[in-house]
C-alpha positions as CSV (number, residue, x, y, z in Angstrom):
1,X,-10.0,-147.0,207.8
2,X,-10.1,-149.7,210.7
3,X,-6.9,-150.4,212.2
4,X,-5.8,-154.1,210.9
5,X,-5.1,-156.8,213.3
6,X,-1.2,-156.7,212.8
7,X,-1.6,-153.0,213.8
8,X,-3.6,-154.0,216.8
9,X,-1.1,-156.4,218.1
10,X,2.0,-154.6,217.8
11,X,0.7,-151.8,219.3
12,X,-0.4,-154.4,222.3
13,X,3.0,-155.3,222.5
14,X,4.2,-151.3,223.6
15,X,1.7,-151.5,226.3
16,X,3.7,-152.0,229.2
17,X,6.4,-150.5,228.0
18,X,4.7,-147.0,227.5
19,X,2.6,-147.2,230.7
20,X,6.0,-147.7,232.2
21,X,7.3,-145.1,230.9
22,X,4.2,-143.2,232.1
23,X,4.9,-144.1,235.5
24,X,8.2,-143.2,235.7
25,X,7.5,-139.6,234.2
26,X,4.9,-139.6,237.2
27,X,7.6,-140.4,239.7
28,X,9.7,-137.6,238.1
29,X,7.4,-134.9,238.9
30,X,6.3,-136.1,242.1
31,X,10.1,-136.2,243.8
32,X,9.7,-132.2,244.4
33,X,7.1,-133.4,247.1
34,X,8.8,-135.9,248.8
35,X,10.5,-133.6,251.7
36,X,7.1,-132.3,252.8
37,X,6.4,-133.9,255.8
38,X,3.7,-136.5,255.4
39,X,4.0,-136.7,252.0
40,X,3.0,-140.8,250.4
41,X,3.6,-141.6,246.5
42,X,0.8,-143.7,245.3
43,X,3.4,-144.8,243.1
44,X,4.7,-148.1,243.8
45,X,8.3,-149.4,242.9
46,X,7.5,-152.2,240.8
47,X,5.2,-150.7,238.2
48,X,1.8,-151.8,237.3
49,X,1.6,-154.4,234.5
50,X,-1.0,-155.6,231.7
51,X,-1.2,-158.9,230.8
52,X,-0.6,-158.8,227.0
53,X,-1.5,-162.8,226.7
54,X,-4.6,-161.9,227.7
55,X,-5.1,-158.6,225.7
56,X,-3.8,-160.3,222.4
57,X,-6.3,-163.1,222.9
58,X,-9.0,-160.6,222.8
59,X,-8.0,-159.2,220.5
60,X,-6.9,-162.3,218.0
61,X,-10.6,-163.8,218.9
62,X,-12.5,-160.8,217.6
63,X,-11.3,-161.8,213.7
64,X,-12.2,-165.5,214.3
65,X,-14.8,-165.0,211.8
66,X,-12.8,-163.6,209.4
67,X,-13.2,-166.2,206.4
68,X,-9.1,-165.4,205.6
69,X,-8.1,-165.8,209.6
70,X,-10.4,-168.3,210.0
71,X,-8.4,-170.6,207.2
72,X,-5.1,-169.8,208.7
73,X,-6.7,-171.1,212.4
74,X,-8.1,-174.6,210.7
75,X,-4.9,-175.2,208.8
76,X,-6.3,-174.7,205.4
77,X,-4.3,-171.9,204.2
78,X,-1.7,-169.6,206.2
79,X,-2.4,-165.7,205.4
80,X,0.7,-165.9,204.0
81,X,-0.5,-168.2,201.4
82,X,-3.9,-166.2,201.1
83,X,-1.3,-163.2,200.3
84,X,0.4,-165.1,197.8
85,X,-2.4,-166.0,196.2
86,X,-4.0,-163.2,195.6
87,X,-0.6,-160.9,194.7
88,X,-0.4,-163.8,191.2
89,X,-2.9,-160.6,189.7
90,X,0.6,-158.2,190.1
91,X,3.2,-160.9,188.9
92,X,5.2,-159.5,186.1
93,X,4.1,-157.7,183.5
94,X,0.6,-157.7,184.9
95,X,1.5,-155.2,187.2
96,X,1.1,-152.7,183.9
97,X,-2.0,-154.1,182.4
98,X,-5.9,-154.0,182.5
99,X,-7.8,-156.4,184.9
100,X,-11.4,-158.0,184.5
101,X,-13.1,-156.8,187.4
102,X,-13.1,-160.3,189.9
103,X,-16.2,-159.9,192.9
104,X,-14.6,-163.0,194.5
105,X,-11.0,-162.0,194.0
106,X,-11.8,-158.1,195.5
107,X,-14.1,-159.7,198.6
108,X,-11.1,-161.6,199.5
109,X,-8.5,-158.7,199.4
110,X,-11.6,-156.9,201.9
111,X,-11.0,-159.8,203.9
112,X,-7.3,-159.8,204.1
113,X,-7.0,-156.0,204.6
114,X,-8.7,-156.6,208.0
115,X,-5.9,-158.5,209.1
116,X,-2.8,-156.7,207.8
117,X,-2.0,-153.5,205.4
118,X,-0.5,-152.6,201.8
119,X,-3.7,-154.5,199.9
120,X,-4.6,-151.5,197.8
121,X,-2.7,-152.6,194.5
122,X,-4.5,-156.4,194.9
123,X,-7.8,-155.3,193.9
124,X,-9.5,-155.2,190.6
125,X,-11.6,-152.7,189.1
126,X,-12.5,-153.6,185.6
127,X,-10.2,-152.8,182.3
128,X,-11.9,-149.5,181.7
129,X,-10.6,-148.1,185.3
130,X,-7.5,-146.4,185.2
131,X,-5.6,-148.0,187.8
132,X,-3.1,-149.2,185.6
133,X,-0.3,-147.8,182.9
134,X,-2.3,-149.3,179.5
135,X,-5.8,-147.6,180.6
136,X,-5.1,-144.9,182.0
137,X,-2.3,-144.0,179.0
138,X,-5.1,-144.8,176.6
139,X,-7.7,-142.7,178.6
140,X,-5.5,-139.4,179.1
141,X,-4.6,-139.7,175.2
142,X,-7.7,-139.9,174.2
143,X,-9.0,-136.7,176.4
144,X,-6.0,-135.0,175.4
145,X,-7.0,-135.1,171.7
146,X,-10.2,-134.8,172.3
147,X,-10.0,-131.7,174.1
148,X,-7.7,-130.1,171.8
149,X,-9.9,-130.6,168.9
150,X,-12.9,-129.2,170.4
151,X,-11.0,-126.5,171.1
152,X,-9.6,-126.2,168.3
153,X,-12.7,-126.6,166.5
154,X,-15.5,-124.4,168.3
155,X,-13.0,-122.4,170.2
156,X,-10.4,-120.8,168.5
157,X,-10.9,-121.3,164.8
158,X,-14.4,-119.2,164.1
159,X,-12.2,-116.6,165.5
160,X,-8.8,-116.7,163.3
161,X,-8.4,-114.3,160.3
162,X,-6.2,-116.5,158.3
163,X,-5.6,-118.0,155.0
164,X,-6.4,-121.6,154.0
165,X,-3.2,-122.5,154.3
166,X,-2.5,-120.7,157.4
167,X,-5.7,-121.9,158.6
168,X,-4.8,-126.2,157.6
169,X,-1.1,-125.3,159.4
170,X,-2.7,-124.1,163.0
171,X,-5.1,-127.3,162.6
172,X,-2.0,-129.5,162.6
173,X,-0.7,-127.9,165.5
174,X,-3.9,-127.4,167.4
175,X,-5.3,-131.1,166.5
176,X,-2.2,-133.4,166.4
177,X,1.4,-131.7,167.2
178,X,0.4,-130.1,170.7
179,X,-2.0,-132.8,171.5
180,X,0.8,-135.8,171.1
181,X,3.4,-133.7,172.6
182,X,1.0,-133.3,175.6
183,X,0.4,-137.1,176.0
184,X,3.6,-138.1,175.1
185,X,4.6,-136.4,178.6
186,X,1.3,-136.6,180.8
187,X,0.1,-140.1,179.8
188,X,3.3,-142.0,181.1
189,X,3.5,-139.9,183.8
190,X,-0.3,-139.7,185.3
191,X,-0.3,-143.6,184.1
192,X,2.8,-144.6,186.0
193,X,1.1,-142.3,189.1
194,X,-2.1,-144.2,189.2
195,X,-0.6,-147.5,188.8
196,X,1.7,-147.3,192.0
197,X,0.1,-148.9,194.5
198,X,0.5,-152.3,192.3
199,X,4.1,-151.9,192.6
200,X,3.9,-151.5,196.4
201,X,5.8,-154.3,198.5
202,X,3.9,-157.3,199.7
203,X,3.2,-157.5,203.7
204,X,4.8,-160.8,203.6
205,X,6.5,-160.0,207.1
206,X,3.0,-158.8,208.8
207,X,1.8,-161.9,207.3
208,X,4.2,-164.0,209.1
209,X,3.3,-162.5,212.4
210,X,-0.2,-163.1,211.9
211,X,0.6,-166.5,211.2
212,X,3.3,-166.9,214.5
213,X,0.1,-166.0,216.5
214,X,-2.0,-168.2,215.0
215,X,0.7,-171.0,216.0
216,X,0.8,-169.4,219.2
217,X,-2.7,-169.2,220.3
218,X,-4.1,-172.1,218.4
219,X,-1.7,-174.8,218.4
């Protein structure tokens, strides 16, 4: 996946700092030279800097056309309140329940995750997918039981020498005891699994930065 713009920036901001650090590794291994006669360091004592403004503005410019960005530079909504906005699908209890699949909603969060990280849980995929507890709880039960009785069914009973009631009993276990003990402890766990990333923190603080630079560079 692209890096996002936050990502971009704050790496920006370790330029100098590492390509000092660069230099002065450079200058380490270099001292063992400097008794030879006629020995000159390329190195100077002030070390070479970037101008970060400059690289940031670059780098701020090339998202101008992002429709989210591109509110927060006319003043029509921050990417804060873009965030906000589209984090009302996870508030409360719908963090846990099916979502109607929303084009205009989902091209948003595409246009958001450009610009900073931890978007994953805003999107929706329709109430069949199992992104969250309900569905996919529903969906694993239902394959659970499923399964069993096909196994049950085609598998293992043409192959049992049993009585009728010996035959009804392994039914009941086959069909509905191991079946429901089986979701009862894979259903809340798979669902709880597949609905993480709804419960993930908000990137409230990278979009606060975002919205400093925007201050910064456009006001």
């Amino acid at each position: 996946m692209e890096k996002t713009l936050y990502y971009k920036l704050r790496s920006s901001e370790s330029i100098n700092e590492r390509l000092k650090r660069l230099v002065d590794s450079a200058r380490t291994s270099l001292k063992e030279f400097e008794s030879l006669p006629g020995f000159s360091s390329v190195l100077t004592e002030i070390p070479p800097q970037i101008d970060i403004f400059s690289v940031q503005k670059e780098l701020i410019k090339s998202y101008e056309s992002n429709p989210v960005f591109y509110d927060a530079v006319s003043g029509k909504q921050s990417i804060e309140d873009s965030l906000n906005e589209l984090s009302k699908v996870n508030k409360g209890i719908r963090k846990i329940l099916p979502r109607v699949k929303n084009s205009v909603h989902n091209k948003r969060v595409n246009q958001i995750e450009e610009l900073i990280s931890g978007t994953l849980g805003l999107r929706t995929y329709g109430i069949f997918a199992p992104d969250n507890l309900i569905t996919a709880g529903a969906e694993i039960t239902a394959m659970t039981f499923g399964t069993c009785y096909l196994l049950s069914r085609y598998l293992f009973a043409p192959n049992l020498n049993l009585s009728q009631e010996e035959f009804q009993q392994m039914m009941t276990i086959q069909q509905v005891i191991l079946p429901t003990t089986i979701s009862a402890i894979s259903a809340p766990v798979m669902g709880m699994t597949l609905n993480s990333p709804r419960f993930l923190s908000r990137p409230i603080n990278e979009a606060k930065y975002l919205d400093a630079k925007v201050q910064e560079f456009y006001r």
